[in-house]
N, C-alpha and C positions, 0 to 999 in steps of 0.2 A: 112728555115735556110740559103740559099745560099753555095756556094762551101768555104771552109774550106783553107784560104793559105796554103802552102808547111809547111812553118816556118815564126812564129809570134815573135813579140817583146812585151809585154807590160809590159810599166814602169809606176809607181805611187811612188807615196810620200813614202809608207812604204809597205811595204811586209811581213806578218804574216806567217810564213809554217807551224809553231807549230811545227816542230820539231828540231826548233833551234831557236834562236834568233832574233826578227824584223831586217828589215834591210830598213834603210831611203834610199830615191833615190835610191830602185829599182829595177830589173825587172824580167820577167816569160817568159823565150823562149820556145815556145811551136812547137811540132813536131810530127806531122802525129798522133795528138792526144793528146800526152803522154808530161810531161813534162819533157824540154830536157836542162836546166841550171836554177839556181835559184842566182840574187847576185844584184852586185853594178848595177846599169842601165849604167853610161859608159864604164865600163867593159865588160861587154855583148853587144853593138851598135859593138865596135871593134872587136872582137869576132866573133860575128854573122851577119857581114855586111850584108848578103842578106836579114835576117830575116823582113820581113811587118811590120812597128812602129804603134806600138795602144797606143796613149797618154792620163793615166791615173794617170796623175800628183797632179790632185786634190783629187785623191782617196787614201784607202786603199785595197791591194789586200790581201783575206784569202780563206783560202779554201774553196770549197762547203760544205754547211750544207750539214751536214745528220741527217734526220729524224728517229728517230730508232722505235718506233710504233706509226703508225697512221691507218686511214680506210679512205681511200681513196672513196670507193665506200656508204661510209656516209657523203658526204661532201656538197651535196645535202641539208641536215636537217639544224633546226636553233637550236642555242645553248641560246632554252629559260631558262627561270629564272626556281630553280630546285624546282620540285615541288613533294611531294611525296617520296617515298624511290628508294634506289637501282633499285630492281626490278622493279620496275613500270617504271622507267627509259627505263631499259634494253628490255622488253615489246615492249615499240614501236619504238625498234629498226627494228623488223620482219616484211620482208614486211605481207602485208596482202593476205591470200591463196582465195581471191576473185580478184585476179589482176591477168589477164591473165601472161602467161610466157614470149610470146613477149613484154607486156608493161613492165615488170618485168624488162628485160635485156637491155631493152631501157633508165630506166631509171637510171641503174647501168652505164648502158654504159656513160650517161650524168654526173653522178655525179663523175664518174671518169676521165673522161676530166675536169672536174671543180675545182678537189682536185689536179691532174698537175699542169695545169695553176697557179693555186696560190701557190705553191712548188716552182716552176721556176721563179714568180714573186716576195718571200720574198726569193730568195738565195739559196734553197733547192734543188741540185741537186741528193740526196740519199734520199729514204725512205725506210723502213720497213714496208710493207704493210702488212696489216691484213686483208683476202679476203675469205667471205662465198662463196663468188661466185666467184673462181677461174677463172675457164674456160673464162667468162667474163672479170672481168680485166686485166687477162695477155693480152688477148689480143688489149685491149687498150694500156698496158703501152708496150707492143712490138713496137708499132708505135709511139711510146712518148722517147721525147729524155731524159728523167729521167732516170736515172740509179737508180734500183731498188733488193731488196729481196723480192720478192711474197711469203706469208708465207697461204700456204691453211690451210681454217681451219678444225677441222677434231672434231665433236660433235657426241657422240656414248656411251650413259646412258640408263639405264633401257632396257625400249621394244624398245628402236632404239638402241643397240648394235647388233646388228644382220647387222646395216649399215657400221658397221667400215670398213671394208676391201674394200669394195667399194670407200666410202669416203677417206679413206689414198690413194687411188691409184691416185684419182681426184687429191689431193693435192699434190701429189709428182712427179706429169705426168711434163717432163719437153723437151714435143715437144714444146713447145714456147719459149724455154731458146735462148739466143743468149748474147752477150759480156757485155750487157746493163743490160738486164734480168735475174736473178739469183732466183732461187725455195730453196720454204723453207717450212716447216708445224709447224701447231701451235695448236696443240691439245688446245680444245678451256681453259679450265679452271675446276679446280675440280670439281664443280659444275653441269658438262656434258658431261664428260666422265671418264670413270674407268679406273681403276689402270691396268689393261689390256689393255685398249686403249693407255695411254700413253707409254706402255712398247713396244706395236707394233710401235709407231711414232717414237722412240727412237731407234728401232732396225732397220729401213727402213733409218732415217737419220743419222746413224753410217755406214750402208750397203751401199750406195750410196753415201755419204759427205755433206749431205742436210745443211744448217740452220735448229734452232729448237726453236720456243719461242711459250710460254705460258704465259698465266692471273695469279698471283697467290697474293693473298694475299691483293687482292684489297678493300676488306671490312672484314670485323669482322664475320659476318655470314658464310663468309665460311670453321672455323674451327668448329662451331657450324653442320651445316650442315655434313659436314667427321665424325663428332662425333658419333651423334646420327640421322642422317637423319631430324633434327627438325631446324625451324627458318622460314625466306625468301626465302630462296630456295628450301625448301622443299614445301611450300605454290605454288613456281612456278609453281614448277612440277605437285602439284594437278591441278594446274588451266588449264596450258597446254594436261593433259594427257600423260603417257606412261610410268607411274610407274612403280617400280614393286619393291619386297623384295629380290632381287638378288644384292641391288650396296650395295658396301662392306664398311664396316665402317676406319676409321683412330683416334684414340683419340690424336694425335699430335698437332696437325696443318698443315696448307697446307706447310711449309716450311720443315719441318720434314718430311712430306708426299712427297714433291719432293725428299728428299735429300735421301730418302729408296726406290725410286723410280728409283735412279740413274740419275733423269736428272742435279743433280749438281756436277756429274762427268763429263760432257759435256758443251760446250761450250753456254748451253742453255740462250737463252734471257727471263728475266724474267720480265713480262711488270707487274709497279705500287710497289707491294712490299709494300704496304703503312702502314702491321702492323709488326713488326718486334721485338721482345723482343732482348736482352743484348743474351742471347744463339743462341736465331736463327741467331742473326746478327755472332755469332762465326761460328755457322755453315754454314754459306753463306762462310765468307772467305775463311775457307779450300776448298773451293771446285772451278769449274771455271766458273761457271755462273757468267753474267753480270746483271745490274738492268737497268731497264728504265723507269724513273721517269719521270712524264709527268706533271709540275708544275700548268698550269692553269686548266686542270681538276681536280686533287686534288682538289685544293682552287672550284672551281665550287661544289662540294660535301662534303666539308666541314668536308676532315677528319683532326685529327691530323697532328702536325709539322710530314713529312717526316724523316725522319733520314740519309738520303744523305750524310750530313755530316760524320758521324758515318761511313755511307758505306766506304766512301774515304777512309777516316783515317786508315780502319781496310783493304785497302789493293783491298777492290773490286772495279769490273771495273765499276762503274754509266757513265748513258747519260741520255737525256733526250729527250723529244717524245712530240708531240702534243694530242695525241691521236685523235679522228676525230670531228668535225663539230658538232656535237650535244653536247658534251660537252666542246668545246674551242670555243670563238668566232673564229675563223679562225687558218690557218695553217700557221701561220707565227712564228715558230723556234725561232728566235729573239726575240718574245716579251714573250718566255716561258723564257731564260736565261735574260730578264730583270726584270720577278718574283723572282727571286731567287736572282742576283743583289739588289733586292730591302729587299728582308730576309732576306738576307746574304749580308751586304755592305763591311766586314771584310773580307772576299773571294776575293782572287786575280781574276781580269779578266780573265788572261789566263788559270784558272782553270778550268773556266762558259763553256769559249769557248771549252778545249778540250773535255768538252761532250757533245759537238755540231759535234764534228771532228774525231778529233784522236780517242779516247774511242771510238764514235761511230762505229766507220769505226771498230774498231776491236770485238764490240759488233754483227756487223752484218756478221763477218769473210771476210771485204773487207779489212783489213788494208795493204795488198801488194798492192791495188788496187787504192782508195783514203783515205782521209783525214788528208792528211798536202801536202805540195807543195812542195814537192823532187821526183829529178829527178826520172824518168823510172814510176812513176805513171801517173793515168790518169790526162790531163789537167780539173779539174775541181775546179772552182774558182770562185770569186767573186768581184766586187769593190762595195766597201760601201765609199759614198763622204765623207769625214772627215777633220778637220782643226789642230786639234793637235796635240802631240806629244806622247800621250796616246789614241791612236784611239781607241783599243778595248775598252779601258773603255766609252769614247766618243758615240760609237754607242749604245751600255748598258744603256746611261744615254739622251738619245734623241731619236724621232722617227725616224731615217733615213732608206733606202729603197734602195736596191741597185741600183748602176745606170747600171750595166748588169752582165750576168751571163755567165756562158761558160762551159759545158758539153764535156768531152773528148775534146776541143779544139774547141767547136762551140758556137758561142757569140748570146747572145740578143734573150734567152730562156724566154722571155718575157709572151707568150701562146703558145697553142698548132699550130701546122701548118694546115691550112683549109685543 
């Protein structure tokens, strides 16, 4: 990365903060990280005379994307054509228990350097990690200048609840944390763990200040399954082993089940959300969970229109997410908010964008932290080259690719450092 100036200038054609108005010609003074004025670009030269000029005249400057769920350590896999159902999907997700543990973590280790480097390369300085294998990628992304929420996952159903306690500890361990790094747990989804298991992850991330996101409502099977233990998921569990007539029923649905649950009294992130009735959708507002709709996987699986819109309208906080590699051709941010640009052309830009930003950042409890470009947050930011006077729509409506990126105040996060 090289040494970091004192204080930076960088001016461009327009400057996006999102939490206030573009502003043409310019510029972002940045300082010992953190950004330290935001305005006119001659204003600020005078101003801040000593400040280093970065000439970004041809660009638009916005803030760092954040990713709010992805799997980093699936980023390794290809996002072939879908074949087969859910499940079967889901399936070979797992590594195989004939793969030694070293090649295991080797290749965790690699696919998570892989899912960086292209975050840093399409604008993504924030993610929301989804990590089986905690221990492993934090300590990747420790040394990765991505600013991150590591969310362990914590699966604890049938005759593996006896691993909860164990597993929540793995996930909530937060001797890897540092300024960059921030611990989170994500009880994996109803599906695989109980109504016990969530109540522990929920009581350890209220007792410490964790982040807290779950899978909910990703498919239609999974209200059938809380029901009556019957469908695809039940079929899993046969085929995997470790049943048993102890996991307890729900006849609601998994959103009703959260919200009895307590996690929609909490800031919880709820990744996908993709079945949603006119009630549930009430019931989501009352409460403070956020959604994280992850556009090109939907369409990759071929559910129903989302309801996003609906979310908005009625009040809740949506972003949106890549989710990982095996079901998005790639981790590029940008070309999920050009699916939706593309279903929704009637949507303002700056809508698309703040659940790339702002929402984000406050879906992942970073919003003191980044996601718009005002002062005393972290310098993290972006130029994407542009020629009009409607950039954000401009970048929505072409392929462009930023021409650098800058993490707390350090430029040209282009890959990871050898």
């Amino acid at each position: 990365m090289g040494s970091v100036p004192e204080r930076q200038l960088i001016e461009a054609a327009w400057i996006v903060p999102m939490d206030r108005a573009p502003i043409a010609n310019g510029g972002v003074v940045i300082q010992s990280g953190r950004i330290a004025a935001v305005g006119k670009a001659n204003g600020l030269r005078k101003q801040y005379s000593d400040a280093q000029p970065s000439d970004y005249r041809n660009c638009t400057l916005v803030p760092g994307l954040i990713n709010a769920h992805t799997h980093l350590e699936l980023s390794s896999l290809k996002c072939t054509a879908p074949t087969g159902r859910f499940i079967d999907w889901l399936t070979r997700l797992v590594p195989s228990p004939s793969v030694p543990l070293d090649q295991q973590a080797q290749a965790i280790t690699a696919a998570t350097r892989t899912g960086i480097e292209q975050c840093l390369r399409f604008g993504v300085t924030t993610v929301g990690d989804i990590s089986r294998f905690c221990s492993i990628t934090r300590a990747v992304l420790r040394e990765s200048p991505l600013r991150a929420v590591s969310f362990g996952e914590v699966l604890a159903m049938g005759q593996r609840r006896g691993l909860l306690e164990e597993r929540l500890a793995k996930a909530a361990d937060r001797s890897l944390e540092t300024e960059l790094l921030h611990i989170g747990i994500t009880p994996h989804a109803p599906y695989s763990i109980e109504s016990h298991g969530y109540g522990r992850c929920l009581e350890v991330a209220k007792s410490i200040g964790l982040a807290l996101t779950t899978h909910l409502a990703e498919t239609p099977d999974e209200a059938t399954f809380l029901s009556n233990h019957s469908g695809p998921f039940r079929e899993l569990w046969d085929r995997i082993g470790g049943w048993d007539s102890q996991v307890n029923r729900f006849k609601g649905g998994p959103i009703r089940y959260a919200d009895q649950l307590g996690l929609l009294d909490y800031p919880t992130l709820l990744a996908h959300v993709n079945y949603c009735d006119d009630d549930e959708l009430a019931i989501l507002a009352r409460g403070k969970a956020s959604v994280v709709y992850c556009p090109r996987t939907h369409a990759y699986f071929g559910h129903p229109p989302h309801r996003w819109r609906d979310m908005l309208a009625g009040g809740i906080n949506v972003t949106v997410g890549t989710d990982s590699c095996a079901s998005s051709p790639d981790l590029n941010l940008v070309d999920d908010l050009r699916l939706l640009h593309e279903i929704a052309p009637d949507v303002a830009p700056d809508v698309l964008w703040e659940m790339a930003t702002t929402r984000a950042a406050r879906s992942l409890g970073l919003q003191d932290q980044t996601g718009s470009l005002t002062p005393g947050k972290n310098a993290d930011l972006i130029a994407f080259p542009t020629t009009s006077d409607a950039p954000l729509r401009e970048i929505l409506e072409a392929p462009i690719l930023p021409s650098a990126t800058w993490v707390a105040g350090g430029k040209n996060h282009s890959a990871m450092s050898e």
